[in-house]
Structure formats: structure tokens, C-alpha cells
C-alpha positions as CSV (number, residue, x, y, z in Angstrom):
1,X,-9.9,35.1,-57.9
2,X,-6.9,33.8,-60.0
3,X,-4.5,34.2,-56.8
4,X,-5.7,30.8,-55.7
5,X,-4.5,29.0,-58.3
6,X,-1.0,28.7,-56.5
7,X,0.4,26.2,-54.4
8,X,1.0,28.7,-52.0
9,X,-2.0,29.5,-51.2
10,X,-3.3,25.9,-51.1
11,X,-0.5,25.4,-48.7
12,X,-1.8,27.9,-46.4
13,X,-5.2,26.6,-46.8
14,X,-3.8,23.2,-45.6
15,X,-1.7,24.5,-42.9
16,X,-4.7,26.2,-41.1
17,X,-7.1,23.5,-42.0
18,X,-5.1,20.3,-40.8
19,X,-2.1,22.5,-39.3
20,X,1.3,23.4,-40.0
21,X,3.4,19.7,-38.8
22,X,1.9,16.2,-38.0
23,X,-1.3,15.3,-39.2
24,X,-2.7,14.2,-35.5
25,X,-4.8,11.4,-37.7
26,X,-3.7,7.9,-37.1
27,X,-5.7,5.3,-36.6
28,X,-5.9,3.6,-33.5
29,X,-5.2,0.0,-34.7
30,X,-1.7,1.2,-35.0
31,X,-0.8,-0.1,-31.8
32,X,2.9,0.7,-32.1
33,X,2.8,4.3,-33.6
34,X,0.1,4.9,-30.6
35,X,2.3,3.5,-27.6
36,X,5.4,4.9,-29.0
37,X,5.6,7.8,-29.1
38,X,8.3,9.8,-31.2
39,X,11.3,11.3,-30.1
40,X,13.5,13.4,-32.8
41,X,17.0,12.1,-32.1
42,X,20.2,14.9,-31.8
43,X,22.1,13.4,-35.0
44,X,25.5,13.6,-35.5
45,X,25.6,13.6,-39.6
46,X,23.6,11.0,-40.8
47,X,23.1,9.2,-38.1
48,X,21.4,8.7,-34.5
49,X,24.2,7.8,-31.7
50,X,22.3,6.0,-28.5
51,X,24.7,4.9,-26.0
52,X,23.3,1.1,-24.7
53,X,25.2,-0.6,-21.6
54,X,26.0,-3.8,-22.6
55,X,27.8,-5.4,-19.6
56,X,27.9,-4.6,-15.6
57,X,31.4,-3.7,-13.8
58,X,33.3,-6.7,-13.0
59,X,35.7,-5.6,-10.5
60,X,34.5,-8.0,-7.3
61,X,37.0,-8.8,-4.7
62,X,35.5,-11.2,-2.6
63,X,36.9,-12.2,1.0
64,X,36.5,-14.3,3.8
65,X,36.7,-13.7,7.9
66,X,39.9,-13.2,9.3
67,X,41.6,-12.7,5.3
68,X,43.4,-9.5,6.5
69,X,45.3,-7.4,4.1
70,X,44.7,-8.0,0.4
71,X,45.1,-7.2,-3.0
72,X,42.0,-6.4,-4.8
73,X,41.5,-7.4,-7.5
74,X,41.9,-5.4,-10.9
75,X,38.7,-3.2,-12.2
76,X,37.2,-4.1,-14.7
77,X,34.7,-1.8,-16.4
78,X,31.4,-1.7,-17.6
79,X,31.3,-2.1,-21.5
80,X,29.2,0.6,-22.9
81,X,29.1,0.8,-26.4
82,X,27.7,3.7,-29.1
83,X,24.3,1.7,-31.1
84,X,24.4,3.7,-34.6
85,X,20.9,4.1,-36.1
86,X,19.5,5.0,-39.6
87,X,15.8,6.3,-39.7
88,X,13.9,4.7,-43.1
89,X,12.2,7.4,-45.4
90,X,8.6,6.9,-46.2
91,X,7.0,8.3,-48.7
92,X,3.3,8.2,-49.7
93,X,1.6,10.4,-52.8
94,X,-1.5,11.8,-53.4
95,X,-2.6,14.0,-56.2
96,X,-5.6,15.9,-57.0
97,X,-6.7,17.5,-60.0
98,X,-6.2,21.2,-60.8
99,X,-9.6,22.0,-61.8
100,X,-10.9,20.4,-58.4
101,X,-8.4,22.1,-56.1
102,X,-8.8,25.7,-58.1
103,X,-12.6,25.6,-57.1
104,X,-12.5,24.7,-54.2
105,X,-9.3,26.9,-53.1
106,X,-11.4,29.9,-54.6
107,X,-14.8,28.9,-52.5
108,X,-12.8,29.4,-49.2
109,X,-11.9,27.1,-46.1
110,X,-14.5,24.6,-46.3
111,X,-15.2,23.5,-49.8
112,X,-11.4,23.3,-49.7
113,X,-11.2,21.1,-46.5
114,X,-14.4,19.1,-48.2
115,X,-12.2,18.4,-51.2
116,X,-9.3,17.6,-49.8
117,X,-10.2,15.5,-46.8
118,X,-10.8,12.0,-48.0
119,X,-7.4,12.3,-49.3
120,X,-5.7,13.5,-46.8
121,X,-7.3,11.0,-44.1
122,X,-6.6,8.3,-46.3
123,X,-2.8,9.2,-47.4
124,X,-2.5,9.1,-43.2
125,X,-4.1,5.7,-43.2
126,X,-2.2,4.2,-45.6
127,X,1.4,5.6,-44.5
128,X,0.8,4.9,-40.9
129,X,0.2,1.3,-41.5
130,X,2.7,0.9,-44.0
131,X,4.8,2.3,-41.0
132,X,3.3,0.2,-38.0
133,X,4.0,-2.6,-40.4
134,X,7.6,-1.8,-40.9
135,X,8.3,-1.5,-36.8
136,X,6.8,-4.7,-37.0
137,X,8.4,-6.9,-39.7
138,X,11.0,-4.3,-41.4
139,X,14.0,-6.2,-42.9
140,X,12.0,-9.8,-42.1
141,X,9.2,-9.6,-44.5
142,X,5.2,-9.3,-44.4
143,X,4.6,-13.7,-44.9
144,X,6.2,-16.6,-46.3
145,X,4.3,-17.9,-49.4
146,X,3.5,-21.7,-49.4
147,X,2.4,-22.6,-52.7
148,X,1.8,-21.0,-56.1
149,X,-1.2,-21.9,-59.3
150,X,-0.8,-19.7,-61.7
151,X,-1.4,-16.3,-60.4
152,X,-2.7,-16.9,-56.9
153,X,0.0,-17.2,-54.1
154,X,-1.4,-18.9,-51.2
155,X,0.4,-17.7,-47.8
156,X,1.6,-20.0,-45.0
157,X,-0.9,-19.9,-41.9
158,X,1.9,-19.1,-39.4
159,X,3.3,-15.8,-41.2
160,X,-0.9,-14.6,-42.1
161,X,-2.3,-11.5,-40.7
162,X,-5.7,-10.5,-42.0
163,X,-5.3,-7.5,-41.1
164,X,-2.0,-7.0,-43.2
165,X,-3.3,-7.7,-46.0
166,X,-6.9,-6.1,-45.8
167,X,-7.5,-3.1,-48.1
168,X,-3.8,-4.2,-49.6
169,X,-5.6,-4.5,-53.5
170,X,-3.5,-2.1,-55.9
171,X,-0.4,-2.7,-53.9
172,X,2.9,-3.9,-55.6
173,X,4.8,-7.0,-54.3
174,X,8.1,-8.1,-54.7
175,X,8.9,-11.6,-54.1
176,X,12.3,-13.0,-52.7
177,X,13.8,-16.2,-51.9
178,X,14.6,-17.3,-48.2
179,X,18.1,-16.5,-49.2
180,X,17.6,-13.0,-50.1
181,X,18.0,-12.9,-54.3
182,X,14.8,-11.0,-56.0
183,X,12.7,-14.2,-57.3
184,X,10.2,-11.8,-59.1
185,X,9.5,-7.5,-58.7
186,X,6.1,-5.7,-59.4
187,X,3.8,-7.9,-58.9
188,X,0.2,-6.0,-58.1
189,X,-2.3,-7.6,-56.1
190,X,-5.9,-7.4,-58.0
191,X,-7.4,-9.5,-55.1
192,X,-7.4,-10.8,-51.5
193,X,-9.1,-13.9,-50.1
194,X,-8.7,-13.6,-45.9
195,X,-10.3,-16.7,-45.7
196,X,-8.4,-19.1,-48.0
197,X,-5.1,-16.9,-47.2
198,X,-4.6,-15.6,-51.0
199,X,-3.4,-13.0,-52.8
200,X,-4.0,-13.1,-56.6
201,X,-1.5,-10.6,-58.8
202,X,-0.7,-9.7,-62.4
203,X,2.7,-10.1,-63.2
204,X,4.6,-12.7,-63.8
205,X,5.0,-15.6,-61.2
206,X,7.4,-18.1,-62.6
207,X,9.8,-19.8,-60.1
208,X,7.7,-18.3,-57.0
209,X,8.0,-21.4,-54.9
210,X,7.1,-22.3,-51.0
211,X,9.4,-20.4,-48.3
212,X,9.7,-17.4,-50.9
213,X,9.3,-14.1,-49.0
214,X,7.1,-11.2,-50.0
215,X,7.9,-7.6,-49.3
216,X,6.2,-4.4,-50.3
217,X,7.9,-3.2,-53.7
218,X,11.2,-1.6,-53.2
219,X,10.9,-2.2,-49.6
220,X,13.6,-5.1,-49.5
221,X,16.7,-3.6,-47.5
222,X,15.3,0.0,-47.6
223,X,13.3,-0.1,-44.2
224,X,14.1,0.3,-40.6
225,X,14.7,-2.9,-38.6
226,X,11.6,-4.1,-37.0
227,X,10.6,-5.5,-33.7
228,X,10.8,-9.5,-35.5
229,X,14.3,-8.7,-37.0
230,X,15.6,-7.0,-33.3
231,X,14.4,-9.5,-31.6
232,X,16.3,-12.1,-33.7
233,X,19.1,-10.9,-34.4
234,X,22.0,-13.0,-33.8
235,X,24.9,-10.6,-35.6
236,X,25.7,-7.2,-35.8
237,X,23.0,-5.2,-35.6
238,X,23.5,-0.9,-35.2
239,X,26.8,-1.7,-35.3
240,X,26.9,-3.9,-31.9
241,X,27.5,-7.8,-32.3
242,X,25.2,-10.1,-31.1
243,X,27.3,-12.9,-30.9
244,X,29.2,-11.3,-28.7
245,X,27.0,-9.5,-26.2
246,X,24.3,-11.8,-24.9
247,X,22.1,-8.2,-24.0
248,X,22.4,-7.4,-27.7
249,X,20.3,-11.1,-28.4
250,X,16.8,-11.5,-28.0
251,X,15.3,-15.3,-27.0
252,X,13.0,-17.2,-28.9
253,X,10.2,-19.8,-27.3
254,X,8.2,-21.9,-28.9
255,X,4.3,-22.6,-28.3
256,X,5.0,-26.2,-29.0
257,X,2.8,-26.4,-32.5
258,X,-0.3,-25.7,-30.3
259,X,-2.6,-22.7,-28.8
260,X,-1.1,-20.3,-26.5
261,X,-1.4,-20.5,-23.0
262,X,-1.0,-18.3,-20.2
263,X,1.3,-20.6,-18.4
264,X,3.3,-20.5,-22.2
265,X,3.4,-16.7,-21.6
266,X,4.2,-16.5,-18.7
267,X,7.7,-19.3,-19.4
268,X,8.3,-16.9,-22.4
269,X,8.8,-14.2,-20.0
270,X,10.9,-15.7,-17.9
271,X,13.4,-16.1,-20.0
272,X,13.5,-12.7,-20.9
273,X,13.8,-11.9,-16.5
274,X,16.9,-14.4,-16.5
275,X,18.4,-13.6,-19.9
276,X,17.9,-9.4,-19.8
277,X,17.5,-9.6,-15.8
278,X,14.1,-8.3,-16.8
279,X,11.7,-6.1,-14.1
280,X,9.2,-3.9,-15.5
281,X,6.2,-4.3,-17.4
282,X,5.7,-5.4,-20.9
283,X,3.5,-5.7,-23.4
284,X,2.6,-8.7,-25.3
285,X,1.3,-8.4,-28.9
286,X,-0.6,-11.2,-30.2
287,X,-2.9,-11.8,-33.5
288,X,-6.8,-11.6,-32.6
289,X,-7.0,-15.4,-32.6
290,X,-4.2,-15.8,-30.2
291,X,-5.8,-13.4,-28.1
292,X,-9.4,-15.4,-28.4
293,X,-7.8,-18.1,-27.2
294,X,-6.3,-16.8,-24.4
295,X,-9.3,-15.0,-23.0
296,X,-10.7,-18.3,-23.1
297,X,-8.1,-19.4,-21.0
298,X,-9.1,-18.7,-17.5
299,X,-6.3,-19.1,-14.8
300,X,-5.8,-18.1,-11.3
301,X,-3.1,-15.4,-12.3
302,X,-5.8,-13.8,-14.6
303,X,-6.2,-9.8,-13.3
304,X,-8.9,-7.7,-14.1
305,X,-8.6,-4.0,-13.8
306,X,-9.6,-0.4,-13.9
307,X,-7.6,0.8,-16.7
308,X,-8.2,0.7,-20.0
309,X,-5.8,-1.3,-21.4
310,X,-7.0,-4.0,-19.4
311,X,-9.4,-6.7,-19.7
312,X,-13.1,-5.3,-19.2
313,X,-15.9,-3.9,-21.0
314,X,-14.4,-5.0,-24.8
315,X,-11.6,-6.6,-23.6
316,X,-8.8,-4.0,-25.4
317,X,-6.0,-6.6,-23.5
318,X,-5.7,-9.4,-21.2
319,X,-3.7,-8.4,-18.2
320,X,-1.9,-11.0,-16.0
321,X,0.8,-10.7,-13.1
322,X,4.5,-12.3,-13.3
323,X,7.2,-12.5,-11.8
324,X,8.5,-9.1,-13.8
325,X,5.4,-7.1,-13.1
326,X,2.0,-6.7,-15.5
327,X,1.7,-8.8,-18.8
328,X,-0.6,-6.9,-21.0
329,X,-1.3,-9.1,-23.9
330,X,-2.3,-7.1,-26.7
331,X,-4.4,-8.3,-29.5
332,X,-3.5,-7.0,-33.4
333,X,-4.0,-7.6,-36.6
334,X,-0.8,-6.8,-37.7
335,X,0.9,-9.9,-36.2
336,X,1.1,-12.9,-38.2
337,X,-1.3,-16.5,-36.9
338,X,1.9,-18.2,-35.8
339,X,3.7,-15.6,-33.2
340,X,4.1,-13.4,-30.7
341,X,6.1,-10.3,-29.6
342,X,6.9,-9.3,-25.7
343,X,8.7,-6.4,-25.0
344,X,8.9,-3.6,-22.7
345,X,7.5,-0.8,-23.9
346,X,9.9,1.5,-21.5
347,X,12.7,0.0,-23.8
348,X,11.8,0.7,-27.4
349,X,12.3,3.9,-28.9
350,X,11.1,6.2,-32.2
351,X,13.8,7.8,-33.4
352,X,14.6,9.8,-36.4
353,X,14.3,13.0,-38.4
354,X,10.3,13.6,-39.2
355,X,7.4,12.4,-37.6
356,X,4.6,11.6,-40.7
357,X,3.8,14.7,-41.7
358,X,2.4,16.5,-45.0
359,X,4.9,19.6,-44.8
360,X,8.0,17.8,-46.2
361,X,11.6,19.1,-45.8
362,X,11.3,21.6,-48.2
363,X,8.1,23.0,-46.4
364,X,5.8,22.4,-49.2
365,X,2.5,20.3,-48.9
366,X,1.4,20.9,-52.6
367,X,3.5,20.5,-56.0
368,X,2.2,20.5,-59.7
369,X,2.6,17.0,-61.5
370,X,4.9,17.5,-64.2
371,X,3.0,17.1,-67.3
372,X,-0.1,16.1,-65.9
373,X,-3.5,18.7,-64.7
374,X,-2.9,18.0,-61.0
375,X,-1.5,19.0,-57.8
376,X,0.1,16.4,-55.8
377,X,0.7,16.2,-51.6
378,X,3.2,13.5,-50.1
379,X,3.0,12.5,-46.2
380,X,6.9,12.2,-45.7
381,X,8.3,10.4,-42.8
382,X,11.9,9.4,-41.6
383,X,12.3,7.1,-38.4
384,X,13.4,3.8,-37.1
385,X,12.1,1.7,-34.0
386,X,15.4,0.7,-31.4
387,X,15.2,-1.1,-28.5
388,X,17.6,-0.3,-25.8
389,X,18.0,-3.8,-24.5
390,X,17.2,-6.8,-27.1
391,X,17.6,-9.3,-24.0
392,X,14.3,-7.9,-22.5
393,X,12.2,-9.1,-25.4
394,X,11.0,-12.6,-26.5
395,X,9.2,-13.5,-29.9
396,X,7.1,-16.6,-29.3
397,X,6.9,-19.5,-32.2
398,X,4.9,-22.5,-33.1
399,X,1.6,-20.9,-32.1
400,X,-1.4,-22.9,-33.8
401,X,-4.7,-21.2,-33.0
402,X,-7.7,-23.6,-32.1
């Protein structure tokens, strides 16, 4: 039975097991990877060309009774502009040993799939959040530290997410100033405390100070913009300027330093409807507190529905009506204590190359590890998130959960 000792063959194993593309495994707290769903983009070389329109016609003429004959005035024409985006690699290893995949590669389909699942579920876990996370905070950073003793960072309230950093022990950190200069690389987390907002690390931490940023290692500059960094832009961003095309700008509003409201949602909105002449639905992602807090808040625009995305038996979202259409307020664990994303979901787009997947360009799912007795997989991805029309979306500040 020595022909299944080859790669080959465990390939083929894989492919009929799990099947030949995407691994059709992602976990449903992924709220992003589930409501977008991925397009592969045409490319022109390297890149992805999506055409945005970025200002109306302005040729009016306007004229009163009894004007007669008259000039119009010159046309002037829409400005429509080429956005250029990048899709961000990903790239997630597993390995397993050679005496463990020969066994069960030579006992057939099932001992195989039994020795291989745990990794393969959990090499889709771990990529697909690393990847939720970057359409989240790519290019803006996963919290802000507020103080440092010795080797335990303790993160600000407003940039925590428990469910960031959950499961996040063994991961390497690098740590940057607010200015964007490397204060210290490598760091590994050995622990997490979710309720005193910690992460301890080996390494070393001199000079990590309050405002420092923390990224996942190697991460800094290397991902896809994500829905913070779109959102507040305020300069060129895939290759269309900000400053000078107010539909290329997202707005900002700020809970005040207290709990969210609806009637707070419901202003954020509007200035997304008179900014990005907004009309459609969107969603509203919030952290779980936020979301407690507003499905305490009962107001006369409150809706209850049929649906499942609405508020009923578990209370998946909070549903209201505005003036644009439905408000589904979303809750996850991915967004930090102190904010809040709306955005219509219509608007945002996956783009890119390769959906996560274990069959990488070269159409391999296993390799031997150089010099080591073990075969190793890699779930491979390249995309980006892109929203068509920055105007439409509003990331709320300031929020302070009671």
C-alpha cells in the first residue's frame, strides 16, 4: 500500500472528502464573509478596475415664463472615475505528521477524513476570522493599548472586542505607534484576560506606551482596507481623492461619551441620506453590549418581523424603520466597545483573485515540510472589501456601554 504515501493521492483524498475549491466551512459569527458574498473580479494585470460615479451631470438651464429664446447653458458631465483595487493574500498553515497521514491515507476515506478534520475545520476557523477581521479593521489596527507593567498590555475600553481577542493565545503581535513607526515586532500572546482587557506576551515591551497600536505580525500595510479605514478616509484611497470628492468620504457621529440610542442611530443615518443621498437599507454592526443596550431601548419606531434577521425568538438583530428604509442593527463581537459601523450592504463588494480555499494556485492541498516528518496544507486566500459609495456609510464614536 506504498502508493499512498504521496501527496497526490492525499490530494485526491481531500478533494473528494471536503471537495475540489472552497471549503464551504465558515463560521457563522463571520458576519461579513456571510453577508458578502464573493465576486472574482475581471483584472486587468494586477489589479481590479471598478468604475464608481462620483458626481451627477451639471448641465441645468433653468428658465422662467415668458424667457423666450435662450442659450443653454454649457454641459457639464458626470465625473466618473476608475477605483483601482488590490486583493490582500492570506495565508494560514497546517501540517501533519507523515506517519499519521500514511495510516490513515492507506485505511481509506474515513480514517483519512477522521485524521484530517480537526485541522482542516480549524485552519477555516482561524483564516476566516483573521479575514472578517481584516474587512473590519485592515490598515486601522485590532485596539489601541492604554497602558503597559511589564509584560501585560492593558487595551483601551473603546477599541476592545472580546471576541477579537478570544482564542487569540499563540498569536504574534506587532506593536506600532499612532504615527505608524514599528514600536516593538513579535510579541506572542501567552494569555488573555476578557474581563480586565489584557493581553500578557513574551517579548520584549520597552517603549510600548498608551495610543500605541497593535496589529497581527506582519499585518501592518500588507492587508486590504477595511470597513473603519473606508469609512474614514479623508485622502486618496484606490486611487480616488477624498478631499476632493465628498462621495469618496465617509461621516463620522459621535454617541456623545454615552450609550447608544435609537434616536442616536437613527441621526447617524441621516447623515449618510443627506451626505451620499442615501435610500436603501443598511445594516448596522454593533458590539454585543451596544446591542444589549439597545434592545433595552424600547421606542415607538421599534419593528418586529418575520424574518430572521430580525428581532424575534433570539434576537439575531434589532430592526427599526428610517427615513432610508430598514436599520438592521447587528450585534458582533468583532467590533470594538466604543463604535459602530452602518453601511449598505448593496454597496460593499468582495473582490479579488481566490475565495479561502485549500487548493492554492498551484493546485496542491498537501506539500512535504522541508526537513521535517510532515505534510503540510495552507488555506490561501486573495481579496479585498470595496465599497462603491463611501458617502452611504457612517462609523459611530464615543459609544460608552451602561
Amino acid at each position: 500500500m506504498s502508493q499512498y504515501n504521496t501527496t497526490s493521492t492525499m490530494d485526491g483524498l481531500f478533494k473528494t472528502l471536503y471537495g475540489d475549491s472552497q471549503i464551504n466551512l465558515v463560521p457563522e459569527s463571520n458576519v461579513l464573509l456571510n453577508l458578502i458574498k464573493f465576486r472574482e473580479s475581471e483584472k486587468l494585470g494586477k489589479d481590479y478596475k471598478v468604475p464608481v460615479t462620483l458626481a451627477n451631470e451639471q448641465g441645468a438651464t433653468y428658465l422662467a415664463a415668458g424667457d423666450g429664446v435662450t442659450t443653454l447653458n454649457d454641459s457639464i458631465a458626470m465625473t466618473s472615475k476608475e477605483a483601482v483595487v488590490n486583493g490582500a493574500q492570506l495565508i494560514m498553515r497546517g501540517a501533519l505528521d507523515m506517519e499519521s497521514a500514511s495510516k490513515a491515507a492507506a485505511q481509506g476515506p474515513k480514517a483519512f477524513k477522521d485524521a484530517t478534520q480537526l485541522l482542516v475545520e480549524n485552519l477555516t476557523d482561524s483564516a476566516s476570522k483573521r479575514l472578517e477581521l481584516m474587512f473590519l479593521y485592515g490598515r486601522s489596527g485590532l485596539a489601541t493599548v492604554s497602558s503597559l507593567s511589564s509584560q501585560v498590555i492593558t487595551l483601551t475600553t473603546a477599541s476592545f472586542a472580546e471576541g477579537i481577542w478570544a482564542g487569540m493565545e499563540g498569536a504574534v503581535i506587532d506593536v506600532y505607534t499612532s504615527g505608524g513607526s514599528v514600536r516593538q515586532a513579535g510579541l506572542v500572546i501567552s494569555s488573555v484576560d476578557l474581563d480586565a482587557r489584557t493581553i500578557t506576551v513574551t517579548g520584549t515591551t520597552t517603549g510600548i506606551v498608551s495610543t500605541d497600536v497593535v496589529y497581527f505580525k506582519g499585518a501592518y500595510g500588507k492587508e486590504c482596507y477595511g470597513l473603519d479605514a473606508i469609512i474614514t478616509n479623508s485622502s486618496s484611497l484606490f486611487g480616488i481623492d477624498a478631499s476632493a470628492y465628498a462621495l469618496w468620504k465617509g461621516s463620522s457621529y459621535s454617541a456623545g461619551s454615552a450609550a447608544l440610542t435609537m434616536t442616536k442611530v437613527l441621526s447617524a443615518v441621516s447623515k449618510a441620506i443627506g451626505k451620499g443621498g442615501l435610500n436603501e437599507e443598511v445594516i448596522c454592526l454593533v458590539n454585543p453590549k451596544t446591542w444589549n443596550n439597545l434592545n433595552s431601548d424600547q421606542a415607538a419606531l421599534r419593528m418586529y418581523g418575520d424574518e430572521k434577521s430580525e428581532a424575534k425568538n433570539g434576537f439575531e438583530a434589532i430592526t427599526y424603520r428610517g427615513p432610508n428604509g430598514k436599520i438592521s442593527v447587528i450585534a458582533h463581537s468583532y467590533i470594538k466597545e466604543g463604535e459602530a459601523f452602518i453601511f449598505p450592504p448593496k454597496k460593499v463588494k468582495r473582490v479579488g483573485s481566490q475565495d479561502l480555499s485549500f487548493v492554492n494556485p498551484t493546485g496542491q492541498v498537501f506539500m512535504q515540510v522541508p526537513d521535517k516528518n510532515a505534510y503540510e496544507c495552507r488555506i490561501y486566500g486573495n481579496q479585498s472589501i470595496f465599497v462603491e459609495c463611501p458617502a452611504k456609510c457612517v462609523k459611530i464614536t464615543s459609544i460608552v456601554n451602561s
